[in-house]
Each structure stands twice: as structure tokens, then as C-alpha cells.
mmCIF file as Biopython writes it, N, C-alpha, C and O atoms, coordinates in Angstrom:
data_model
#
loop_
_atom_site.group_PDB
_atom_site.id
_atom_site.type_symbol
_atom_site.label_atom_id
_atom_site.label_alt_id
_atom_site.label_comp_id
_atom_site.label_asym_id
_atom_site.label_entity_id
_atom_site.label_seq_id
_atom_site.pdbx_PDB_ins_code
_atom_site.Cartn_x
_atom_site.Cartn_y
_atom_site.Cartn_z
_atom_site.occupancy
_atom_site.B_iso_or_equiv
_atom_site.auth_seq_id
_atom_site.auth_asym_id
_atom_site.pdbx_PDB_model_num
ATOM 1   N N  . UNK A ? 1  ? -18.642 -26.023 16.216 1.0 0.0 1  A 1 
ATOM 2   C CA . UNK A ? 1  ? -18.073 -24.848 15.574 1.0 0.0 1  A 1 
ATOM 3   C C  . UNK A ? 1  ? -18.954 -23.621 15.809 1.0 0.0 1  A 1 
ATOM 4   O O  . UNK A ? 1  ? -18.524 -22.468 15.781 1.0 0.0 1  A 1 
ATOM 5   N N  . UNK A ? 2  ? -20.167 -23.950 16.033 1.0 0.0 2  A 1 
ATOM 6   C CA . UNK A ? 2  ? -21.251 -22.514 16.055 1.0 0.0 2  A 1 
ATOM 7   C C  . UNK A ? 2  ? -21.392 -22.284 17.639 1.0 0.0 2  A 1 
ATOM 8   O O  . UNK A ? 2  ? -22.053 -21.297 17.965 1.0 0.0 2  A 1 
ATOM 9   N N  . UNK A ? 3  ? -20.893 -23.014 18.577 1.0 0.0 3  A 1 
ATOM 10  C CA . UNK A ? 3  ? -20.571 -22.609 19.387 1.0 0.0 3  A 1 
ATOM 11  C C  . UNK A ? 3  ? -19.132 -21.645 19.614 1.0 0.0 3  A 1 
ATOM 12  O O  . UNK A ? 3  ? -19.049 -20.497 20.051 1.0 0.0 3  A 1 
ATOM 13  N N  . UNK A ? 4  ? -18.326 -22.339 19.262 1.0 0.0 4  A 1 
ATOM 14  C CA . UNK A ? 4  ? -16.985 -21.967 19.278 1.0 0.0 4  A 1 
ATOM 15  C C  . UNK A ? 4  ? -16.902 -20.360 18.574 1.0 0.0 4  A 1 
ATOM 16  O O  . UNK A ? 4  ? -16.473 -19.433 19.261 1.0 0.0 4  A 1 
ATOM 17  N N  . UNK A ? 5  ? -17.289 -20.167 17.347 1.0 0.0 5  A 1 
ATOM 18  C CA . UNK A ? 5  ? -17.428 -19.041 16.951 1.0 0.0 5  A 1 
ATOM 19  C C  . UNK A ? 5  ? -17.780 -17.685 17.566 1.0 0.0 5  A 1 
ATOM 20  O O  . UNK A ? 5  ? -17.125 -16.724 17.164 1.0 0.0 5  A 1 
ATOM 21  N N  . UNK A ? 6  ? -18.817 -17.459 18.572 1.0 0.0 6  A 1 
ATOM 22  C CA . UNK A ? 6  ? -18.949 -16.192 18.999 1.0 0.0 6  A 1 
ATOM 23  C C  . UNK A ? 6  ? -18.059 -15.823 20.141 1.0 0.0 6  A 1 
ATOM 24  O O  . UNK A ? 6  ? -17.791 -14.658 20.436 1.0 0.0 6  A 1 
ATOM 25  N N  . UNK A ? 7  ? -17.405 -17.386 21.067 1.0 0.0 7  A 1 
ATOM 26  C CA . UNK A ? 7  ? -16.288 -16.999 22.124 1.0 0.0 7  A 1 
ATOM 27  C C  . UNK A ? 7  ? -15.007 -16.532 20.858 1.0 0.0 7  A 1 
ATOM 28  O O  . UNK A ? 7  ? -14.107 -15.716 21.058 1.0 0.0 7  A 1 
ATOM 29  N N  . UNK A ? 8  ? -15.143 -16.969 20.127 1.0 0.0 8  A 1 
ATOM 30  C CA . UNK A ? 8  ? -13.565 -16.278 19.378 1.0 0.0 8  A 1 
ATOM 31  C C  . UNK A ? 8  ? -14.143 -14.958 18.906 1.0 0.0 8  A 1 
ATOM 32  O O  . UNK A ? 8  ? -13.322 -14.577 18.072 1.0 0.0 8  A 1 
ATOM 33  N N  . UNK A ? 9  ? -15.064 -14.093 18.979 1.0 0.0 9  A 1 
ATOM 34  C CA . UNK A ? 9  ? -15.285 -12.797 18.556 1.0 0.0 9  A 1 
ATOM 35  C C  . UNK A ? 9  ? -15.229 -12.177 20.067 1.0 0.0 9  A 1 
ATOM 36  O O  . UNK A ? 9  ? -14.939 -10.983 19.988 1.0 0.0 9  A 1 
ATOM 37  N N  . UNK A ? 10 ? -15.340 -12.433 20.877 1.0 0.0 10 A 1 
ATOM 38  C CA . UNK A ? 10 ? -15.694 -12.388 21.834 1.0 0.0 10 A 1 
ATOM 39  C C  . UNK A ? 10 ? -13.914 -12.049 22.682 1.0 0.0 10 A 1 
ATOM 40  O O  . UNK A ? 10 ? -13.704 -11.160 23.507 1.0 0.0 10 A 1 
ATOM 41  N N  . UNK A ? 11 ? -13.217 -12.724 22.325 1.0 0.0 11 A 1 
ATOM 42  C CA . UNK A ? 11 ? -11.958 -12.921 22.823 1.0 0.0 11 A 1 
ATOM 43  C C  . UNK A ? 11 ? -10.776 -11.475 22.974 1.0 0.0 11 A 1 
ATOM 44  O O  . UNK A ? 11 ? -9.908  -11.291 23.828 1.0 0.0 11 A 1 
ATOM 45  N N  . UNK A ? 12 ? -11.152 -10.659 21.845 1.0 0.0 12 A 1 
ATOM 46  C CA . UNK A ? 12 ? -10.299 -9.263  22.022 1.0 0.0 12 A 1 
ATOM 47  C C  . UNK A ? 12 ? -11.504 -8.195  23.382 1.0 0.0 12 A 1 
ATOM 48  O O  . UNK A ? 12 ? -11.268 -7.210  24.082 1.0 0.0 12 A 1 
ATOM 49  N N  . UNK A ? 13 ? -12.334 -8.776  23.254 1.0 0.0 13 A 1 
ATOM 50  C CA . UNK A ? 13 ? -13.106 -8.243  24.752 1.0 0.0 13 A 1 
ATOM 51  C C  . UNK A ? 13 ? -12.249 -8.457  26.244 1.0 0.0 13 A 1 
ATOM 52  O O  . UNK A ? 13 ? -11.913 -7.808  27.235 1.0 0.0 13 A 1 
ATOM 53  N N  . UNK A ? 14 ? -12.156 -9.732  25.712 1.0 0.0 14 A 1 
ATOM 54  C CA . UNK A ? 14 ? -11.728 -9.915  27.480 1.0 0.0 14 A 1 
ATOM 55  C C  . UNK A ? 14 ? -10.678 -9.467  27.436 1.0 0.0 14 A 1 
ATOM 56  O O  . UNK A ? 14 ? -10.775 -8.721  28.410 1.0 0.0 14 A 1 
ATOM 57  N N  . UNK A ? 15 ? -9.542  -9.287  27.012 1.0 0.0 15 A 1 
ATOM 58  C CA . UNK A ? 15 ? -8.568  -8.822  27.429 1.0 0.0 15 A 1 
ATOM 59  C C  . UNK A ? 15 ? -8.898  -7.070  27.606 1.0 0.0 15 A 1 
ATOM 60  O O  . UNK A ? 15 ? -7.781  -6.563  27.709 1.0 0.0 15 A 1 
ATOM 61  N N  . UNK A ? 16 ? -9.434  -6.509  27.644 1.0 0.0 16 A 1 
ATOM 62  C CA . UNK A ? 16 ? -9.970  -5.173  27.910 1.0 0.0 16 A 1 
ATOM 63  C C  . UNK A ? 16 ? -9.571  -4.771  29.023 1.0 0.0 16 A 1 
ATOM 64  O O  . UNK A ? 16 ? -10.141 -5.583  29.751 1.0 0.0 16 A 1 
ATOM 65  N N  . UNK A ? 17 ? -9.023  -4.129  29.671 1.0 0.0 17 A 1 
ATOM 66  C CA . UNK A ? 17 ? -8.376  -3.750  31.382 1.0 0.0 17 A 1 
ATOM 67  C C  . UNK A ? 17 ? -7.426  -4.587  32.013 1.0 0.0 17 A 1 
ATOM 68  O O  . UNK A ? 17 ? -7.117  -4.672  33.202 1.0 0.0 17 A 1 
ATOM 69  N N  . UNK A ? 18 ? -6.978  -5.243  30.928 1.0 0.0 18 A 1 
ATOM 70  C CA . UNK A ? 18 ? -5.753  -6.220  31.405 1.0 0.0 18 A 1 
ATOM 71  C C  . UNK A ? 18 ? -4.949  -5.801  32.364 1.0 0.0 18 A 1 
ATOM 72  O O  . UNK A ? 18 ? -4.745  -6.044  33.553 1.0 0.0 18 A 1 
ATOM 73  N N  . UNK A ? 19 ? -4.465  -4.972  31.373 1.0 0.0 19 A 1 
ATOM 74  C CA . UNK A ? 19 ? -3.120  -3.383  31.504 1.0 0.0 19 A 1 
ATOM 75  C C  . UNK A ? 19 ? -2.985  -2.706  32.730 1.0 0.0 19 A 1 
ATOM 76  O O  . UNK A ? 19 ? -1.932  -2.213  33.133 1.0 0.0 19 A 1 
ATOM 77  N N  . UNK A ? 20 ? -4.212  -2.687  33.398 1.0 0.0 20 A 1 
ATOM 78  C CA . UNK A ? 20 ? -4.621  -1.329  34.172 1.0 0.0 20 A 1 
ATOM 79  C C  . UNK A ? 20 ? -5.830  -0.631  33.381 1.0 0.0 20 A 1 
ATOM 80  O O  . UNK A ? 20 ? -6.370  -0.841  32.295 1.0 0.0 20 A 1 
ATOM 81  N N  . UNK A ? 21 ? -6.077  0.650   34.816 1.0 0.0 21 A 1 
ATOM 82  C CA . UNK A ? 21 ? -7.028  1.464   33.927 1.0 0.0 21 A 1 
ATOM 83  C C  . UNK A ? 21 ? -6.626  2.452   32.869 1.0 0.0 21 A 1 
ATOM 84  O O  . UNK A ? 21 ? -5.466  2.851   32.759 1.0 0.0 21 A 1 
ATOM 85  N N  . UNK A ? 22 ? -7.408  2.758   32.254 1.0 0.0 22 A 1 
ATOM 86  C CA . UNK A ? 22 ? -7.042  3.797   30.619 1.0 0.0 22 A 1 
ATOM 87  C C  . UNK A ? 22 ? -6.503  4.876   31.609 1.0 0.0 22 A 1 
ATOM 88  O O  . UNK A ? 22 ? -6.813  5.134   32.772 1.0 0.0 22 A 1 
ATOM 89  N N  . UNK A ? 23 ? -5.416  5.523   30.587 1.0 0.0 23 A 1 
ATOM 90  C CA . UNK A ? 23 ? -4.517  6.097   31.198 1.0 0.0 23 A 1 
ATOM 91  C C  . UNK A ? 23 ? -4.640  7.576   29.584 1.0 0.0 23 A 1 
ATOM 92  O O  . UNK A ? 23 ? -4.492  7.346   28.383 1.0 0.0 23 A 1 
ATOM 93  N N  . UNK A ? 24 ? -4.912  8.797   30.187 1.0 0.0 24 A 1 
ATOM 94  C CA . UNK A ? 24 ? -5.107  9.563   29.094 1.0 0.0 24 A 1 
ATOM 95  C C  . UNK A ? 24 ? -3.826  10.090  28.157 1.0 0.0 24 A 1 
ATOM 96  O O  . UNK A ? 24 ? -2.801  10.485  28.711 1.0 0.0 24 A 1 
ATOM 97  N N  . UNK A ? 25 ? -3.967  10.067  26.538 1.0 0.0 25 A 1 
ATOM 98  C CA . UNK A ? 25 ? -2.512  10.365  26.125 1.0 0.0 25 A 1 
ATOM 99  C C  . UNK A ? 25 ? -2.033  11.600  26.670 1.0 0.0 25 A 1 
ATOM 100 O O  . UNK A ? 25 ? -2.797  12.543  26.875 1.0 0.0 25 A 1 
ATOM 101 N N  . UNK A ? 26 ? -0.872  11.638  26.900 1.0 0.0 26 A 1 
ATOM 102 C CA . UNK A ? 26 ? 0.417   12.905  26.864 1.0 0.0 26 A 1 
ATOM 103 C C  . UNK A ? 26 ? -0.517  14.466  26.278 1.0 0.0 26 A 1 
ATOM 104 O O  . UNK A ? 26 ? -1.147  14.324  25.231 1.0 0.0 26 A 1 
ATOM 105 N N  . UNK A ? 27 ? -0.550  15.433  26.753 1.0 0.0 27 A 1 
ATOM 106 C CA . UNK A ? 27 ? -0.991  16.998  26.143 1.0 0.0 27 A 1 
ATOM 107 C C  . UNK A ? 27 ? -0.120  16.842  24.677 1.0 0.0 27 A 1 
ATOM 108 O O  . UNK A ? 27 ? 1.021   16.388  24.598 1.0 0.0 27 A 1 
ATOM 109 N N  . UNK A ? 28 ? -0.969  17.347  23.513 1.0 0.0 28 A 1 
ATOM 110 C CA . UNK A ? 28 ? -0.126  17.800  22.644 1.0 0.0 28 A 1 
ATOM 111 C C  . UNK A ? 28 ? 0.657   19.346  22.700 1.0 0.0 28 A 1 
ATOM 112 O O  . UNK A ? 28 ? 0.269   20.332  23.326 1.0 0.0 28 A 1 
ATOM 113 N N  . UNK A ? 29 ? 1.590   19.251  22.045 1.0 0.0 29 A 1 
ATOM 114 C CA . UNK A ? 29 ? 2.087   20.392  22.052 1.0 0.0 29 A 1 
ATOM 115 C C  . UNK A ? 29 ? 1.100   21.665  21.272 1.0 0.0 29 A 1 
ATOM 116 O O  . UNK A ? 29 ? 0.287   21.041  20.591 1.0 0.0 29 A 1 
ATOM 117 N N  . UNK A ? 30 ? 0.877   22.991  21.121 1.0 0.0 30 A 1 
ATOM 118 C CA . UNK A ? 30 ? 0.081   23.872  20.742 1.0 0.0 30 A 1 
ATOM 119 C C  . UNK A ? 30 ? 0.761   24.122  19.539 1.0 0.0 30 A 1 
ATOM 120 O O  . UNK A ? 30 ? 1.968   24.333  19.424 1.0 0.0 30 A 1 
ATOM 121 N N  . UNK A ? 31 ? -0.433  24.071  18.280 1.0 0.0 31 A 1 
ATOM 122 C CA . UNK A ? 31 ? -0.245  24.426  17.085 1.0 0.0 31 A 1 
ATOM 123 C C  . UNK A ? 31 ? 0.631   25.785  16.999 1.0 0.0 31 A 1 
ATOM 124 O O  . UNK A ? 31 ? 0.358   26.782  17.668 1.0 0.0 31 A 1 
ATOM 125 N N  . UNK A ? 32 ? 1.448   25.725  16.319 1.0 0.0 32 A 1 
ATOM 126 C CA . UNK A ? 32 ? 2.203   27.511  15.917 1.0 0.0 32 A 1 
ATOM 127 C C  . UNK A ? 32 ? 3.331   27.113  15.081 1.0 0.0 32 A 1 
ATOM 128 O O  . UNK A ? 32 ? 3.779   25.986  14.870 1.0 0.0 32 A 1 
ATOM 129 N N  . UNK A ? 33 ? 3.704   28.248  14.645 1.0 0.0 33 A 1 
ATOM 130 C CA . UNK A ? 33 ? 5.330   27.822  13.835 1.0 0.0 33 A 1 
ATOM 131 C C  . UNK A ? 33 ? 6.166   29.413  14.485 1.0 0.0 33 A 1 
ATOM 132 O O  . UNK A ? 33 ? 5.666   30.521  14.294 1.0 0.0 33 A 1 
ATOM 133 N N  . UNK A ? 34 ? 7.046   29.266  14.995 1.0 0.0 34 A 1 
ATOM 134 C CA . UNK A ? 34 ? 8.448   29.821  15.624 1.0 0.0 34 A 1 
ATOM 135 C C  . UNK A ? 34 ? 9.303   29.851  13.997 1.0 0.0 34 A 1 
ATOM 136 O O  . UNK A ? 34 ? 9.731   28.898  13.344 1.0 0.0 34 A 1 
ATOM 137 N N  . UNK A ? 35 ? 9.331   31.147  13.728 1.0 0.0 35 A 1 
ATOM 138 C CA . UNK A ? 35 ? 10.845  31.161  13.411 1.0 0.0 35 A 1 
ATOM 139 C C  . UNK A ? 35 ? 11.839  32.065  13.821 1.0 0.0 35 A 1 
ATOM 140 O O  . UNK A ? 35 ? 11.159  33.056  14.088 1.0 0.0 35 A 1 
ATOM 141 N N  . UNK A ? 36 ? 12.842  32.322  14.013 1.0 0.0 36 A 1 
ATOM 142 C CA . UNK A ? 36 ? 14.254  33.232  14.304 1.0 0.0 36 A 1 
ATOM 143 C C  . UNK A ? 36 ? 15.241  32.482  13.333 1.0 0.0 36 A 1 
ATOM 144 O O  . UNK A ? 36 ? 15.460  31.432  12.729 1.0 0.0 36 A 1 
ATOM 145 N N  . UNK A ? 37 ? 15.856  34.246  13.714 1.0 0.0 37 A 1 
ATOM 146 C CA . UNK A ? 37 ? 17.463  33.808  12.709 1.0 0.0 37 A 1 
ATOM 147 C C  . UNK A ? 37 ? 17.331  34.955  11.858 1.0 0.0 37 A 1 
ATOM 148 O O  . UNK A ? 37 ? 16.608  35.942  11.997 1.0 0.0 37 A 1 
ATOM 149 N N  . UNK A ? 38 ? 18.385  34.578  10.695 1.0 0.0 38 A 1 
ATOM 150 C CA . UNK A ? 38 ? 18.357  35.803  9.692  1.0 0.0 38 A 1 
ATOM 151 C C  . UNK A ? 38 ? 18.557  35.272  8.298  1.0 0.0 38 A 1 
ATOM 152 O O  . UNK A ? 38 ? 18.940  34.169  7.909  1.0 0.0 38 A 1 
ATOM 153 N N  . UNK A ? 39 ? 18.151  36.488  7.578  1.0 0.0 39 A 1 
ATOM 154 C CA . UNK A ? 39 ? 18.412  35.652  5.874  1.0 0.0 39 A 1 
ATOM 155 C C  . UNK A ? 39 ? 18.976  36.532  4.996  1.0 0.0 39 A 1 
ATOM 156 O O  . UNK A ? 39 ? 18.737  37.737  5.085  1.0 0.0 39 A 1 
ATOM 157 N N  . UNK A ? 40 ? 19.513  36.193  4.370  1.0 0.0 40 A 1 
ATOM 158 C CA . UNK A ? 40 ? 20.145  37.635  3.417  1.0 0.0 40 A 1 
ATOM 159 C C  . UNK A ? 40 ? 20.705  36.718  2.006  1.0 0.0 40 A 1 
ATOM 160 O O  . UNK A ? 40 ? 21.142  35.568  1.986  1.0 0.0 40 A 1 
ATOM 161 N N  . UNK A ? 41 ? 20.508  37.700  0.853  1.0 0.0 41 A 1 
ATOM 162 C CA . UNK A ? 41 ? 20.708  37.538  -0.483 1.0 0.0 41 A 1 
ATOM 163 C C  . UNK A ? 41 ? 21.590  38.326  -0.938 1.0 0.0 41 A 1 
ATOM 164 O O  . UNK A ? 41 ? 21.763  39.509  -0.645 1.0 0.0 41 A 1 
ATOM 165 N N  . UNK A ? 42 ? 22.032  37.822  -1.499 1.0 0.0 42 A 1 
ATOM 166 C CA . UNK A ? 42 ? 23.435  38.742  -2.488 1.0 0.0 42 A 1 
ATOM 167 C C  . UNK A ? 42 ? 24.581  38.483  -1.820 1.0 0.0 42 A 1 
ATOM 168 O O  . UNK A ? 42 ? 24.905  37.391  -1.352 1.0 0.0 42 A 1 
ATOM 169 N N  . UNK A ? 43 ? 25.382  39.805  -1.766 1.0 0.0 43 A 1 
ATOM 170 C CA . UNK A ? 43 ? 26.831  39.928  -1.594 1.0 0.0 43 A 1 
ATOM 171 C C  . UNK A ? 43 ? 26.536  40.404  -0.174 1.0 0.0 43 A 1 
ATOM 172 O O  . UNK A ? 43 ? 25.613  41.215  -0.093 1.0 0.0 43 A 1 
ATOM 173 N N  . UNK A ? 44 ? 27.232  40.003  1.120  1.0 0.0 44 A 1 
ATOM 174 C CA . UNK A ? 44 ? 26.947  40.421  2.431  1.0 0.0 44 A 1 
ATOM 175 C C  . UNK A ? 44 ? 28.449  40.276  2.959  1.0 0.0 44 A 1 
ATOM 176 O O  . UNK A ? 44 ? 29.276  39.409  2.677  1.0 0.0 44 A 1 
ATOM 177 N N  . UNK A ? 45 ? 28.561  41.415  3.833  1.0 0.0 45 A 1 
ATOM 178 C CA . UNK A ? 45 ? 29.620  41.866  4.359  1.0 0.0 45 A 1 
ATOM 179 C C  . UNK A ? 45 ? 29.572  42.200  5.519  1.0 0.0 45 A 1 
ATOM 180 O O  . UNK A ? 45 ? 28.880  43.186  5.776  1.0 0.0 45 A 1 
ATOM 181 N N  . UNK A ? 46 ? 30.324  41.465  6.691  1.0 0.0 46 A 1 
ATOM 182 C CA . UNK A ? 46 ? 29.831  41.757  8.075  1.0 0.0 46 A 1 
ATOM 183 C C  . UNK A ? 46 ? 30.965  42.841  9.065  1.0 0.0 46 A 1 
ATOM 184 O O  . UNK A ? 46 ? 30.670  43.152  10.219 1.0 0.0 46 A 1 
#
């Protein structure tokens, strides 16, 4: 068992580059807030 133990810690290692090589995430999009359009209160008449 005290053998066995450090290959099972050991085990999410090897699979490491299985996949391929690391591949960098996607650009995020740039912080901001956009708004358009229009707003109106009360009685409106076009």
C-alpha cells in the first residue's frame, strides 16, 4: 500500500499533454457598457 500510494498521487501528472500542447484561451472581449435607444416618461406623442 505505501508503495502504491505515491503512483496514485502521481497519476493526474501523467496525463498532462495528453491533449496536445496548451493552447491559449480565446481574447476576452474589452470591458465597456454600450447603450443606444431612447427613453421617455409621461404622455408622448409622435
Amino acid at each position: 500500500m505505501r508503495r502504491l500510494l505515491p503512483l496514485l498521487l502521481m497519476v493526474p501528472l501523467f496525463a498532462c499533454g495528453v491533449d496536445g500542447d496548451p493552447v491559449p484561451p480565446p481574447a476576452k472581449a474589452k470591458p465597456g457598457v454600450t447603450l443606444t435607444g431612447e427613453a421617455s416618461i409621461g404622455i408622448v406623442s409622435q
